[in-house]
N, C-alpha and C positions, 0 to 999 in steps of 0.2 A: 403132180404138184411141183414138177421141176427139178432139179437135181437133188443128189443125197446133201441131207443137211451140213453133214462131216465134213465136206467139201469143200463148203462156204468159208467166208471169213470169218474168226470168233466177233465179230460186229454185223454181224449176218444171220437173219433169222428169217425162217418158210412157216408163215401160216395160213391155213384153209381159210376160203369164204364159206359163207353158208346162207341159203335160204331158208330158213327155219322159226324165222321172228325170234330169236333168242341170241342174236349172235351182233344188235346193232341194226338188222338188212330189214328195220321194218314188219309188216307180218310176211307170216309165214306163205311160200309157193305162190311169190308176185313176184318172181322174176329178178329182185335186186340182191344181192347177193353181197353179205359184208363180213366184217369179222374185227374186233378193237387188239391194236396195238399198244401194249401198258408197258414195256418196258422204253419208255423215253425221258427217265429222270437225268440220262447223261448229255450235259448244253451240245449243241453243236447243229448241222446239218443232217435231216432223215432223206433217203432217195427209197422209193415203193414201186417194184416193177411188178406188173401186174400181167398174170399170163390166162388166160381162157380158154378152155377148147371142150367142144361139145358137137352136138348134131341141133342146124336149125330147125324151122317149122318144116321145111322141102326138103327133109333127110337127107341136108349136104351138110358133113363135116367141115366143123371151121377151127380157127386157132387165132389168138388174136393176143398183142402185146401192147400193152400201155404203161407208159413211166411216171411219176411225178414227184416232186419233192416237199421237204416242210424243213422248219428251224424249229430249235427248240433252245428258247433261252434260257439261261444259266439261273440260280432259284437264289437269293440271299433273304437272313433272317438278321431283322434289327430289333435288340432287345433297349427296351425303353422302360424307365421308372416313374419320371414325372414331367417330362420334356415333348409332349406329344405333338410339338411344333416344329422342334430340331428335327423329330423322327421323319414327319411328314416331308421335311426338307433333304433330307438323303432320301426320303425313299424316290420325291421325284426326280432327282438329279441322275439317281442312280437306271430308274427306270426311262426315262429317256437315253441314257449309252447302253443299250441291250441287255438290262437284268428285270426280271421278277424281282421285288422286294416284299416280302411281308414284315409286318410289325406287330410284335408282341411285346405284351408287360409282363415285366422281371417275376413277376410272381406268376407268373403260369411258366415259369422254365423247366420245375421240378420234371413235373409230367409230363413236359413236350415232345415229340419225336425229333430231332432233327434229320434224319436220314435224309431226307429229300435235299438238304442245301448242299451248295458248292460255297456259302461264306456265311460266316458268323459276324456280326457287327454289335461293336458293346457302347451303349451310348453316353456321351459324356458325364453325364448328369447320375448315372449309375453306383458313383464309388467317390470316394474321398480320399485323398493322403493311403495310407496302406490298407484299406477297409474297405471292402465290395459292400455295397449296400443287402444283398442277400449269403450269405455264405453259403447255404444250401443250393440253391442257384451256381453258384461258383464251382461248387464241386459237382455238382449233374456235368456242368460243361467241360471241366474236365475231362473227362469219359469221351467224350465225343473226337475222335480225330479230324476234324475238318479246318480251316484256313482262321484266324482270327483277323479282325480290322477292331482296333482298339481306339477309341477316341476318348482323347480328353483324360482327365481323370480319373473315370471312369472305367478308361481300358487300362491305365497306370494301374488299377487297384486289381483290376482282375487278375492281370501278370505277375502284378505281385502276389496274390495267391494260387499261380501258375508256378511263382520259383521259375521268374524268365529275368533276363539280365535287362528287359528294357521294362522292366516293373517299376513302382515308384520308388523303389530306394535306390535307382540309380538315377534319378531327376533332379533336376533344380527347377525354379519358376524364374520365366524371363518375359520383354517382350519383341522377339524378332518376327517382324513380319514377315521381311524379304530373307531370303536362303541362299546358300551357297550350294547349287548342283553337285552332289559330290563325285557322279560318272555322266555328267551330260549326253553323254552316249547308249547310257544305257538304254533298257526297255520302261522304268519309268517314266522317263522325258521325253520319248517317242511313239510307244503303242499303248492302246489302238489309236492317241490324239497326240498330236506333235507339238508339244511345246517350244517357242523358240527361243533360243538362248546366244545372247552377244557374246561373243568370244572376247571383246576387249572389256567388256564387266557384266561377266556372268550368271549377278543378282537376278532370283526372280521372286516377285512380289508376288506373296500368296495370300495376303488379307492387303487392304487400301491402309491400314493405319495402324499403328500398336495396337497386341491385344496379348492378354496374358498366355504364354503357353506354358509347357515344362519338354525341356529338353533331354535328352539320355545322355548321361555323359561317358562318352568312348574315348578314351583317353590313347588309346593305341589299335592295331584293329585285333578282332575277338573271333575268336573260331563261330560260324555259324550265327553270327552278327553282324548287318549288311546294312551301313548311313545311307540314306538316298539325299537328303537335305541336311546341311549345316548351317548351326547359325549362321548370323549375319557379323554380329559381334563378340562372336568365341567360337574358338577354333577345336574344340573337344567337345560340343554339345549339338544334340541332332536333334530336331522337333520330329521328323519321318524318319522313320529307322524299321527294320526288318529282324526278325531272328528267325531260324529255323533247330526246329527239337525234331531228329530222326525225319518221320515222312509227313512232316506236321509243319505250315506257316502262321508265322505269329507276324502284325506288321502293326504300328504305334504310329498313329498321326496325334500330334504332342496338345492340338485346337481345340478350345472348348467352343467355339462360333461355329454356327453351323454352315451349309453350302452358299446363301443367301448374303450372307456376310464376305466371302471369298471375291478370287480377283478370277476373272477366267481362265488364268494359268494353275491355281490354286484350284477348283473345281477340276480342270483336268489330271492336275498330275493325283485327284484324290480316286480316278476313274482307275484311270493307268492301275493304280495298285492295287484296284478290288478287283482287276481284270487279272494281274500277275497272280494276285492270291488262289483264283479258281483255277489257274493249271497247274 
């Protein structure tokens, strides 16, 4: 079966084929030979080198090598309450830039697994001012250590029964379209989709025209609190902003419009951060 396992890299795993009808390969002693790989919950590239060696029909010894590869993309869960239109609009935006999306109602969170995702998404429509529309719900997800994308209201409320600094008691309601890139350099404004930004006025329009948002206001910078977008007309208020709590990301897009509404730069840079969330 090839070398000792111990060997390998801890991303490196040896398992048997079998003809036996129980293994995948079909029935049993027809010559196809399979065996199911379950551990690929982790996004990325699989490579499968496959090695044979036995005696043919004319009792000559053979040995044979073949390689091939597979992707496996990254799993996001978008929780939804009564907005099953917003929903379907992140999930396609999202699943055309390389994710799985599924979508769930807020009322089946209690009992859900999350284990399988790489991002959690809380939909606008979710929460109000400082009031998650399920509390039960709010506290399941707690529990869970995986990546937040907070939209809207909605993720405002959840934070704030998170006790995160980009909760809704550190918001106001405004209506800035356009942003002020606050690291244009960064990895938001560049991976995986390049946003382009004029260096002689750096404004970038993320909705075509006013629309209500709420901003976090960071009045100085905050340990483990990271602006990606500033207003347009206040210079202490971020509609995108980021925090991090230990090995946990939490990220606030401030929009209650969903991707449909958006300007092409606004759709991308909302890619860019569900992509930063999952590594």
């Amino acid at each position: 079966l090839g070398p000792d396992a111990q060997a390998m890299s801890p991303q490196s795993r040896i398992i048997q084929l079998f003809d036996d009808g129980l293994h995948g390969d079909g029935k049993a002693n027809d010559g196809l030979y399979a065996n199911l790989l379950t551990n690929t919950q982790q996004p990325g590239g699989y490579t499968v080198k496959l090695v044979a060696l036995g005696r043919d029909n004319t009792g000559e010894d053979f040995l044979r090598y073949a390689s091939v590869g597979f992707n496996v993309r990254p799993r996001a869960v978008y929780l939804w309450n009564s907005d099953l239109n917003t929903a379907l609009d992140y999930q396609a935006l999202l699943q055309a830039n390389g994710w799985v999306v599924d979508l769930l109602e807020l009322k089946y969170v209690p009992k859900y697994n999350f284990q399988p995702y790489n991002l959690i998404i809380i939909g606008p429509e979710t929460g109000f001012a400082y009031d998650f529309d399920d509390p039960e719900a709010a506290a399941v997800l707690m529990q869970w250590n995986k990546p937040f994308l907070g939209l809207g209201l909605g993720g405002a409320a959840l934070f704030q029964a998170f006790d995160l600094y980009i909760g809704y008691g550190h918001t106001w309601f405004s209506s800035n379209y356009r942003v002020y890139p606050v690291e244009p350099t960064s990895v938001f404004w560049n991976e995986p989709l390049y946003i382009p930004i004029n260096p002689k006025d750096p404004r970038v329009t993320l909705y075509p025209h006013g629309l209500s948002e709420l901003g976090v206001y960071l009045p100085r910078a905050r340990a483990g609190v990271t602006p990606v977008a500033r207003e347009e007309r206040n210079e202490v208020h971020y509609p995108v902003i980021l925090e991090s709590r230990k090995t946990q990301e939490f990220a606030f897009w401030g929009y209650t419009a969903g991707p449909k509404a958006m300007t092409p730069e606004g759709r991308k840079l909302l890619v860019n951060i569900s992509h930063y969330l999952r590594r």
